[in-house]
N, C-alpha and C positions, 0 to 999 in steps of 0.2 A: 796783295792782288790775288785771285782767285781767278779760277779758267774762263769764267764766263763776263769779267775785266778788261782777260786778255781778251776773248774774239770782238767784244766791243772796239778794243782799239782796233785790231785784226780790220774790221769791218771796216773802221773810218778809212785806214792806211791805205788797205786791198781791196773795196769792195767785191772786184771779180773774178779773182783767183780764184780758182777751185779749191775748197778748203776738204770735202769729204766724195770721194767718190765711189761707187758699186759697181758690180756690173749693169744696174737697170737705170741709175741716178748719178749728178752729181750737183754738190750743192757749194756756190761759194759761199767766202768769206761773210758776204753781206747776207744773204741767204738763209744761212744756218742763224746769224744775230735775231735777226729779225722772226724766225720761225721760234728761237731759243727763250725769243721773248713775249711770243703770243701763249706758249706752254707754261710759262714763268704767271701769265696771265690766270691762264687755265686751271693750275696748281693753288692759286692763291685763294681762288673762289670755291674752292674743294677746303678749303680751311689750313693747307698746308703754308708752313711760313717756317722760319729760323727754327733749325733744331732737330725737326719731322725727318722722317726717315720717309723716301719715296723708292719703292724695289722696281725692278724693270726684269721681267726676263722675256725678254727680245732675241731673235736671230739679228746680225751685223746687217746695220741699213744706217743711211745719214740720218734717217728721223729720230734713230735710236739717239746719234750723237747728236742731234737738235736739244729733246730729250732733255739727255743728261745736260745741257748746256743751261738749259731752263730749270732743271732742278740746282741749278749753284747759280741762277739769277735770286731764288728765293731766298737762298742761304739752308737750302734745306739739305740731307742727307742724302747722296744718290747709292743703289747699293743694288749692280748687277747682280743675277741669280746667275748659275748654271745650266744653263736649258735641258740637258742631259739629265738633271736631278728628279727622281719623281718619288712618290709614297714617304716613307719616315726620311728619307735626306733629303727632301724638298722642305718636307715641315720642320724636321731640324733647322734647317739655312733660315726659315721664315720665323721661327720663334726664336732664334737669336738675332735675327736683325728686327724684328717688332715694327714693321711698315705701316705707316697709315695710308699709303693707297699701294696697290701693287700694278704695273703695267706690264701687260700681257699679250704677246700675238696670239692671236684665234686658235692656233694648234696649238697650245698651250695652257686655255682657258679652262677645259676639263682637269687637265693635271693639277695646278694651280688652287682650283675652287676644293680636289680634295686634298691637297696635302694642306691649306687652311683647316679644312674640319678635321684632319688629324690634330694639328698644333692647337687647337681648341680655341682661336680667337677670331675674334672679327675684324676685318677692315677692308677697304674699298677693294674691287676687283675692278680694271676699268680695261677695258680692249684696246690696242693701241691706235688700231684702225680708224677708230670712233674718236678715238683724242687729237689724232690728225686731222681728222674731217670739221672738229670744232676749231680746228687753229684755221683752215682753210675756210671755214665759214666766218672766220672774221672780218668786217671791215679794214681795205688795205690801208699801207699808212705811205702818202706822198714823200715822208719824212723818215728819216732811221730813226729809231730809238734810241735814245742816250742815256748814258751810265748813269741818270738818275731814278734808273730802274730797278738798278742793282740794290739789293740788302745787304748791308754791313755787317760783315763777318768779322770773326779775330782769322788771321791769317792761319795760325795752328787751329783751329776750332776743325774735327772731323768734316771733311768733304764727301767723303768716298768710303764706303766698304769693300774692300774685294775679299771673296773668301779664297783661304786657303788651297787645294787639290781634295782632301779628303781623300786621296789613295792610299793610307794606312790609319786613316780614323776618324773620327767625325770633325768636319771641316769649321775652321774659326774664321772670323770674321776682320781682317784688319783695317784698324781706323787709321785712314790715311788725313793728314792736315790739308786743306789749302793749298800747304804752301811745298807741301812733297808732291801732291799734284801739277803744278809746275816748274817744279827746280826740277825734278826727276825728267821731262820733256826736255828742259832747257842744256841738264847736264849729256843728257844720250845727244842733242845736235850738235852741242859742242864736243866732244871728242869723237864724234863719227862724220864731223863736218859737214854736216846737214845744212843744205841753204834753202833759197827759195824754190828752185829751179829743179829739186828734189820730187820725186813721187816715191812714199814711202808704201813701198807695198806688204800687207801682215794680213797669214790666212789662217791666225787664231784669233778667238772672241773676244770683247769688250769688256768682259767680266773677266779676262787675265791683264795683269799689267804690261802684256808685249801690245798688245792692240790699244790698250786704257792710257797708260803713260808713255809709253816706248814707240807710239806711232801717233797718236792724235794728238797728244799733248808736244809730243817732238815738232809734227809739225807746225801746229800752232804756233809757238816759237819763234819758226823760220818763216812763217806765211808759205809751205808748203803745201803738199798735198798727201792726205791721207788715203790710201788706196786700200779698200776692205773687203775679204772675201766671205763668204758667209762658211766657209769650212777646205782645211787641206785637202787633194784632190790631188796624186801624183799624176792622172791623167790631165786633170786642167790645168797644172800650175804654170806653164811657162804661158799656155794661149794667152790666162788670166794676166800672166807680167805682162806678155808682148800685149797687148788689149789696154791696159793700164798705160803703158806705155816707160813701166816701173824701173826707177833709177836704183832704189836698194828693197833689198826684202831680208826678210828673219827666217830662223830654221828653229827648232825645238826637239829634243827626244830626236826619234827615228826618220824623223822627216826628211833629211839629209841624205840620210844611207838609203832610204826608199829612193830621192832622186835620183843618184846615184848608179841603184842599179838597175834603173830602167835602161831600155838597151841606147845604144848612140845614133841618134839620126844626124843630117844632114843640115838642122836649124838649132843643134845645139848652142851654136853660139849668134841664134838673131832675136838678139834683142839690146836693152840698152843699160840693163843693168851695170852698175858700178862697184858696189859691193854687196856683199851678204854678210850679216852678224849673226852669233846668236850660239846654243851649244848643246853641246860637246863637237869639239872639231877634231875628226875622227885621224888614226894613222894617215889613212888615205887621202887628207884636205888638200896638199900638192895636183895629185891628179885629177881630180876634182876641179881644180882652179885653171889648168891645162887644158881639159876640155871645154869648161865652160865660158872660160877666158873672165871668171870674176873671184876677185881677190876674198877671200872669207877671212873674217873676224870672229872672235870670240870674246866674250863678256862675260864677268859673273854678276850676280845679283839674285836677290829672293824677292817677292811683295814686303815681308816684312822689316828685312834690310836696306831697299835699294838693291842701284843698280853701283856699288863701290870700287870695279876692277872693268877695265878696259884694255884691249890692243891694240895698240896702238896705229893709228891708220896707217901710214907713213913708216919705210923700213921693213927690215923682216921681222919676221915672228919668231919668240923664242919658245923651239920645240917642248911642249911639255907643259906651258904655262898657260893659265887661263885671261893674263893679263896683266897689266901695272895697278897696283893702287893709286888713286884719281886724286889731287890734290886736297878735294873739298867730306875725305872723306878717309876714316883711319883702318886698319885693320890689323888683326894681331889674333897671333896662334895659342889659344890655353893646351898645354902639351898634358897636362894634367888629367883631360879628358879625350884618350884616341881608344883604339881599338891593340887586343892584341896584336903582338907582332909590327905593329906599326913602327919606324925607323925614328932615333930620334929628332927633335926639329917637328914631328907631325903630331897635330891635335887638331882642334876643334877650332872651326873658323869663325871668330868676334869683329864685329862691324859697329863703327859708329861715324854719325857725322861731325862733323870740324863744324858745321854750321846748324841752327835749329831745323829742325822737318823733312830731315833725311830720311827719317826711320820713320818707320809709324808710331802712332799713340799708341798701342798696344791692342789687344785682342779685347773687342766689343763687347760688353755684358762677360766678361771672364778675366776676372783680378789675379786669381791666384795663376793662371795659365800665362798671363802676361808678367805676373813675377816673375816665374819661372825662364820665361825668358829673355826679359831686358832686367840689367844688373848696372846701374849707372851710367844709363844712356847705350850700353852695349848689348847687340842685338845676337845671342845664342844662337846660329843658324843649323845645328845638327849637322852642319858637314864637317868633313875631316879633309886638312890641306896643310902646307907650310909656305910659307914666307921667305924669301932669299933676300937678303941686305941689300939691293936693287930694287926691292917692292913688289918684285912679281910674284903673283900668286900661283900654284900649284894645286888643283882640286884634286884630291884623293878618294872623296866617295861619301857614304852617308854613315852616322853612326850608327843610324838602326837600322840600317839595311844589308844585313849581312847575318848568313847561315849560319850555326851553330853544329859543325859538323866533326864529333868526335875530341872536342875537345880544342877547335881549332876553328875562329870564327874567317870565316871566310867572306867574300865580297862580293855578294848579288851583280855589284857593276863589273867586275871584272871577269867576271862568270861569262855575262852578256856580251861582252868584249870579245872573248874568247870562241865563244860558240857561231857569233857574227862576223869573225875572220874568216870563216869557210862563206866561199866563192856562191854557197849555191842557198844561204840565206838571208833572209832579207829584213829581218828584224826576231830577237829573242828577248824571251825575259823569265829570271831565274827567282824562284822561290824556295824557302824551306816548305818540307813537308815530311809529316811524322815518323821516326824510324822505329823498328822493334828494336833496335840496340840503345835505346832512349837518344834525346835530343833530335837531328834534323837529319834529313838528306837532302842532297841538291837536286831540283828537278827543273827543266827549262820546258817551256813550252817556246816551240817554233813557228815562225813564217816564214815557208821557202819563197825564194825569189821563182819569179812566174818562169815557167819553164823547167825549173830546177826539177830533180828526180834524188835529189839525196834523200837517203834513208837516216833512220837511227843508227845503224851500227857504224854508217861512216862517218857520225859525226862523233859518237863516246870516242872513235880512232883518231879523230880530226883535235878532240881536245886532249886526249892523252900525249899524243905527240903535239902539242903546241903549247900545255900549260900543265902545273902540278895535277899531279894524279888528284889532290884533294878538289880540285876544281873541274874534275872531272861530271859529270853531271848522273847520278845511279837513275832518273825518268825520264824519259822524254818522249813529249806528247808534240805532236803536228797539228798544227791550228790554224783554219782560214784566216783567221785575224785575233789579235790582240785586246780584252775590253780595256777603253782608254777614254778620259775624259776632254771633253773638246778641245782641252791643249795640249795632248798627244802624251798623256800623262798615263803609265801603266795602270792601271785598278788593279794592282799584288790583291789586294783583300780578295777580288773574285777567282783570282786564278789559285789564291789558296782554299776558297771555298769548294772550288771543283778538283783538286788536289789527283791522287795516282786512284787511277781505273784501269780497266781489263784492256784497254787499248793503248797505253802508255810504253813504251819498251822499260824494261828494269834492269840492270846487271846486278851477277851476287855484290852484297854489301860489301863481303869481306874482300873480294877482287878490284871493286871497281874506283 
């Protein structure tokens, strides 16, 4: 079965449940079939068929998820862009996915047409506007469309590209199957108990798997409802749930802690949320759950792994852990590959599924990248964690993401940890950057929480006295905001590209 099977049946089952909604739109069950299948039309007469790669870079809207619903009626290749991507990482993403039509919202059609003429090829540009207006200029149909519309795919045959973050290097492109495209839906409703009566609310993009798999393909599933925001908004997020009218929602990165420390009103807890998943769930997720009166989970999983480790809904949570390994899916620690210092028991965290199409095919037009990292079905994730004889996972951090400082490689996340304990900031992110004693020094750049008045010198105090002097931070720079990719993902590359300047505070090396 393939996703555009399922909303066929979807459609027979439910025709009028609301399968995607926006803030401007929403579109059932039947709806989106029927719209999925005038574009399936559309695509076909454009010469696209089984195999064709068709790129989208769209802002989050149901036509998008019509769209893509219509590119897996052909059997063809669907492969959201990054809308944030522009000049050589836009033509990077576009000469490794090699599209034969690319669709486009209108703010986007300049960028698009030159990061093509950088990548030096041709192929269609079509505006999305325009592709809508020919599905609406079609003759209606008194009758649904039935699955004898659909093209015969092999189940594992690539569906989907999502690329990677590209936050420390140029972003690959994962070939998802078929049929990870909906086990991976299927498996997030069943352990977060997803039904029909669900509105799943996600205010990251359709080109990450929380929105792609982990929201639309969920609810699909359940004959749910998809609830999508076109970007996080700590000022909008709750209007946008209460508005939605949203049963569960995801967090990512800083998202959390932003909510967090917005001040407490008096609607903090009116709305009808049930749970929140998603991670890192911070010291503070207790009080967090206190005010807001919604129980939070925690998940792990990569694009290129799955989603392998859950919390279990039901019962408490055990402090510390990211979650149980899921029956349909294995994991296990290479201890052979951690970081100095690391305790033992902790390595490198391997995933594979118990059943075919958990994982991805591997990384699009790059064999030796995807050797690299699938090794007999087991998917290399570059994190560092351990495994307790109970299954539950413990994430420990990244293995490349950690400073080289004096001989003693230290942990970007635990840095970030640390510097974000103090009361008066609102998100950090630590980087190396060049020392004259060679190797790294630690430098954070900050975002104070709004109101806040902390300085430099009481935070180098703030981290001296709460974590090793080695993690102590010798830069630190105040920054209105963090650059981050629409899934709230750091860009380390830029903030090491703008590295320590005359505005940065610095302590001596040899003190601090």
């Amino acid at each position: 079965m393939t996703l555009a099977s399922c909303l066929q049946a979807a459609a027979a089952e439910s025709p009028q449940r609301v399968f995607v909604r926006t803030e401007r739109e929403a579109m059932t069950y039947a709806e989106c079939w029927q719209r999925a299948v005038g574009y399936a039309r559309r695509l076909r007469q454009r010469g696209i068929g089984r195999g064709d790669t068709v790129a989208l870079m769209m802002t989050n809207s149901a036509e998008q998820v019509a769209l893509w619903m219509g590119i897996s009626v052909t059997g063809a290749v669907h492969a959201p862009l990054n809308t944030s991507l522009v000049g050589d990482h836009l033509a990077h993403a576009l000469t490794v996915a090699r599209p034969r039509v690319v669709v486009v919202d209108d703010r986007f059609l300049l960028t698009a047409a030159e990061a093509l003429e950088r990548a030096g090829f041709a192929t269609s540009l079509v505006p999305g506007a325009e592709m809508a207006a020919e599905i609406d200029a079609q003759p209606g149909s008194a009758t649904m469309p039935t699955a004898s519309v659909l093209t015969s795919v092999a189940e594992m045959a690539t569906g989907t590209l999502l690329f990677t973050s590209g936050t420390t290097g140029p972003s690959k492109a994962c070939e998802l199957s078929h049929r990870y495209l909906r086990r991976q839906g299927e498996l997030h409703a069943k352990y977060l108990r997803i039904t029909a009566d669900d509105v799943l609310y996600c205010p990251f993009p359709l080109f990450h798997i929380d929105a792609a798999t982990l929201t639309v393909s969920a609810a699909l599933s359940r004959r749910a409802t998809a609830a999508l925001s076109t970007r996080f908004s700590a000022s909008r997020f709750w209007d946008e749930v209460r508005a939605f009218d949203a049963t569960v929602f995801n967090f990512m990165g800083a998202t959390l802690s932003i909510l967090w420390k917005q001040p407490p009103t008096e609607r903090d807890r009116d709305h009808r949320v049930r749970l929140a998943w998603g991670v890192p769930l911070p010291e503070w997720a207790p009080e967090f759950q206190e005010r807001f009166g919604i129980p939070l989970r925690q998940v792990y999983g990569l694009t290129d792994g799955g989603v392998p480790v859950y919390e279990p809904v039901a019962g408490p949570r055990r402090p510390g852990a990211a979650g149980r390994v899921i029956e349909e899916f294995e994991v296990r620690i290479d201890v052979t590959r951690n970081r100095p210092g690391d305790p033992a028991g902790v390595g490198e965290i391997l995933v594979r599924g118990r059943e075919p199409g958990l994982v991805m095919n591997g990384y699009f037009g790059m064999p030796e990248a995807t050797q690299g990292t699938v090794e007999d079905g087991w998917v290399r994730t570059g994190d560092v964690g351990e495994l307790d004889q109970d299954g539950y996972l413990t994430f420990r951090g990244r293995l490349s993401d950690s400073i080289r400082r004096r001989g003693e490689n230290i942990s970007a996340f635990e840095v970030e940890q640390l510097v974000e304990s103090h009361p008066g900031v609102l998100e950090a992110a630590a980087v190396g950057v060049p020392s004259e004693l060679t190797e790294e020094e630690v430098m954070v750049f900050v975002v104070r929480r709004p109101g806040a008045q902390v300085n430099a010198e009481e935070l180098h105090r703030h981290s001296l006295a709460h974590g090793p002097a080695s993690m102590a931070p010798r830069y630190i720079d105040f920054v209105d905001a963090l650059p981050k990719t629409p899934t709230e993902k750091v860009e380390k590359f830029r903030l090491q590209e703008r590295g320590t300047h005359r505005r940065s505070r610095a302590w001596d090396a040899e003190r601090a």
